[in-house]
Z-matrix of the N, CA and C atoms (Angstrom, degrees):
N
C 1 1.447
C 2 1.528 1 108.66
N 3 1.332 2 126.99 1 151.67
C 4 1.424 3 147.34 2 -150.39
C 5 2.054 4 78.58 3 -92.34
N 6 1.365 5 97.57 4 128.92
C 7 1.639 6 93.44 5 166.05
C 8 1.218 7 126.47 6 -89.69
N 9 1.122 8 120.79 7 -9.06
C 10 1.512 9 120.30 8 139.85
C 11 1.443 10 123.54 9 -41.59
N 12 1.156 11 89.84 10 -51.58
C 13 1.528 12 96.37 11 -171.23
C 14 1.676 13 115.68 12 -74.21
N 15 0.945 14 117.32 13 -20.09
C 16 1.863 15 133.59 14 -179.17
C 17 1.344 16 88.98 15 -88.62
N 18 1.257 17 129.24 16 -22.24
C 19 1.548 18 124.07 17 175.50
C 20 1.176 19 108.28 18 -64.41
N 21 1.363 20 100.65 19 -80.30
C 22 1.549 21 111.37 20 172.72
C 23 1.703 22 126.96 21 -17.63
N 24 1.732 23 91.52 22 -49.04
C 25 1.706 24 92.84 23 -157.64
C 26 1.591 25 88.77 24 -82.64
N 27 1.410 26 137.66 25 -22.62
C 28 1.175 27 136.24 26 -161.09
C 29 2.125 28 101.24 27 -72.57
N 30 1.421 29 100.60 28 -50.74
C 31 1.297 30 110.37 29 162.65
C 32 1.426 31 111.61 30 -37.04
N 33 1.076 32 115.74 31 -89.74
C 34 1.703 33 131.86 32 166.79
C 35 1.733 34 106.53 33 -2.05
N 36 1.192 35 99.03 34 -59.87
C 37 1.222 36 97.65 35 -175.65
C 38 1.619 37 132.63 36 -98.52
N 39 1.002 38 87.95 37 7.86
C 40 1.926 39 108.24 38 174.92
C 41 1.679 40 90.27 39 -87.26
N 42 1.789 41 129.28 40 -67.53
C 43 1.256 42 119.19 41 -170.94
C 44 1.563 43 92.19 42 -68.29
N 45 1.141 44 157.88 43 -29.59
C 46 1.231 45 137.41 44 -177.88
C 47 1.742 46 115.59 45 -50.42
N 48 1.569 47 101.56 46 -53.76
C 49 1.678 48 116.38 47 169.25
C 50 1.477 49 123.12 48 -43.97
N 51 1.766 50 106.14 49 -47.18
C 52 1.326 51 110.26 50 159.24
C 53 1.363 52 146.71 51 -50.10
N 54 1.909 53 95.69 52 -57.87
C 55 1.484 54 95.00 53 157.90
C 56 1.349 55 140.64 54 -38.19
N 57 1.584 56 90.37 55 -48.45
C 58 1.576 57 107.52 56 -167.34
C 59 1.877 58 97.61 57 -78.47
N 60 1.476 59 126.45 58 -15.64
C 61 1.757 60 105.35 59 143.81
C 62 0.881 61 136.94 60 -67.13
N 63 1.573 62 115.16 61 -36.20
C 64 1.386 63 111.02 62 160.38
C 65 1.312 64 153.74 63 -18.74
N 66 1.404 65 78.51 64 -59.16
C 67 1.875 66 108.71 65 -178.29
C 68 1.211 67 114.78 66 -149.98
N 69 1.895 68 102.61 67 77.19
C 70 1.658 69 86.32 68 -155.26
C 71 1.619 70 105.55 69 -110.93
N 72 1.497 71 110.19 70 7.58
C 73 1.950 72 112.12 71 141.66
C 74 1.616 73 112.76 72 -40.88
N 75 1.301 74 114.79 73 -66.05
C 76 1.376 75 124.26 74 -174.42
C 77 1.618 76 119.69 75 -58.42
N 78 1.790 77 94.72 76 -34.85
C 79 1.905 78 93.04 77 170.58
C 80 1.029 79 117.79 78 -55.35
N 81 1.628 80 113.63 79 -29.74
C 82 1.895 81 124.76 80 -158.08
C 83 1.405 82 87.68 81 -73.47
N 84 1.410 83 110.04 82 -73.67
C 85 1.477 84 115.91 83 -140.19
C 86 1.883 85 92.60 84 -64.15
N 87 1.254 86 124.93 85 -9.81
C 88 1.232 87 109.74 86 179.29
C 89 1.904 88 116.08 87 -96.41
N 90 1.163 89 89.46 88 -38.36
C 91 1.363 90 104.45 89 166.78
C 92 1.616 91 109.44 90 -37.35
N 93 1.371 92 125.46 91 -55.59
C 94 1.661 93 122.22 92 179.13
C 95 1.853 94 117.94 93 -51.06
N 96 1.519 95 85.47 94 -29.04
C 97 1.547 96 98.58 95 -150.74
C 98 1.887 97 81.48 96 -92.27
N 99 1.133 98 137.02 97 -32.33
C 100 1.407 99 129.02 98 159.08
C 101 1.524 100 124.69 99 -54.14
N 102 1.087 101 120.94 100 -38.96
C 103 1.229 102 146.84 101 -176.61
C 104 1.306 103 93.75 102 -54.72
N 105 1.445 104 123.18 103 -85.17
C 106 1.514 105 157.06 104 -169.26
C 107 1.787 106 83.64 105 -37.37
N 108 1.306 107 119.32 106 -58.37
C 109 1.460 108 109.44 107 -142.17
C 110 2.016 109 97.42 108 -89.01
N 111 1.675 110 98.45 109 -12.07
C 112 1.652 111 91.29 110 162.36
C 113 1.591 112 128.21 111 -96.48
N 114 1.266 113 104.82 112 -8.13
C 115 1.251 114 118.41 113 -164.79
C 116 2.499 115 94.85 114 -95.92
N 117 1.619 116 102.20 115 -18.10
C 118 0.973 117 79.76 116 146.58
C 119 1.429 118 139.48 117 -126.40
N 120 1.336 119 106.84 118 13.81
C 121 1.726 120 106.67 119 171.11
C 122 2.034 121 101.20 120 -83.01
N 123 1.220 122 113.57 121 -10.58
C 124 1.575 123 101.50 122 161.25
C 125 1.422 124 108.09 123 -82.57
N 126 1.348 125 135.94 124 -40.07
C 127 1.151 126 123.00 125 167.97
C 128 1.782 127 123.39 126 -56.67
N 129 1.142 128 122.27 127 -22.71
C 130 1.280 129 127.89 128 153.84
C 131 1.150 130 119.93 129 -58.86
N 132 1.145 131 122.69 130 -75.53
C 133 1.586 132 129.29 131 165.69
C 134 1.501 133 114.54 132 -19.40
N 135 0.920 134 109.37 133 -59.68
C 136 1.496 135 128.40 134 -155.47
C 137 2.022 136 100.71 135 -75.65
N 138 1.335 137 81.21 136 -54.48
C 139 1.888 138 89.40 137 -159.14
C 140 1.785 139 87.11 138 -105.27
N 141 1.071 140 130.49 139 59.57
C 142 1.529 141 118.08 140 170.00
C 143 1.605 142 106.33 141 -149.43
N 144 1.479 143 98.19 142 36.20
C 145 1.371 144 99.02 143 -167.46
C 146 1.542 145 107.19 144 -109.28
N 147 1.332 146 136.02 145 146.32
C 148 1.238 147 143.94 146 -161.78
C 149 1.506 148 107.02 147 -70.83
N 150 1.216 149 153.23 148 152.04
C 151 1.543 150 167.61 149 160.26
C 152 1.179 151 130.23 150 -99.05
């Protein structure tokens, strides 16, 4: 991986950690609703394939 780029994502996710102390009622209740919306574009992916 580009170390720039591991920079970047390492950043990313330090203010991600923060936010989500911030306001971390709002991380929860969003967190499900993220979940939900990856858990079904892999089910698309996966099961939307022609036979």
């Amino acid at each position: 991986m580009n170390p720039a780029l591991a920079t970047v994502w390492l950043t990313l996710a330090i203010q991600l950690k923060t936010l989500a102390e911030q306001h971390s009622e709002e991380f929860q209740r969003r967190q499900g609703l993220t979940r939900g919306l990856y858990e079904s574009a892999r089910m698309m992916l996966f099961k939307n394939v022609r036979e």
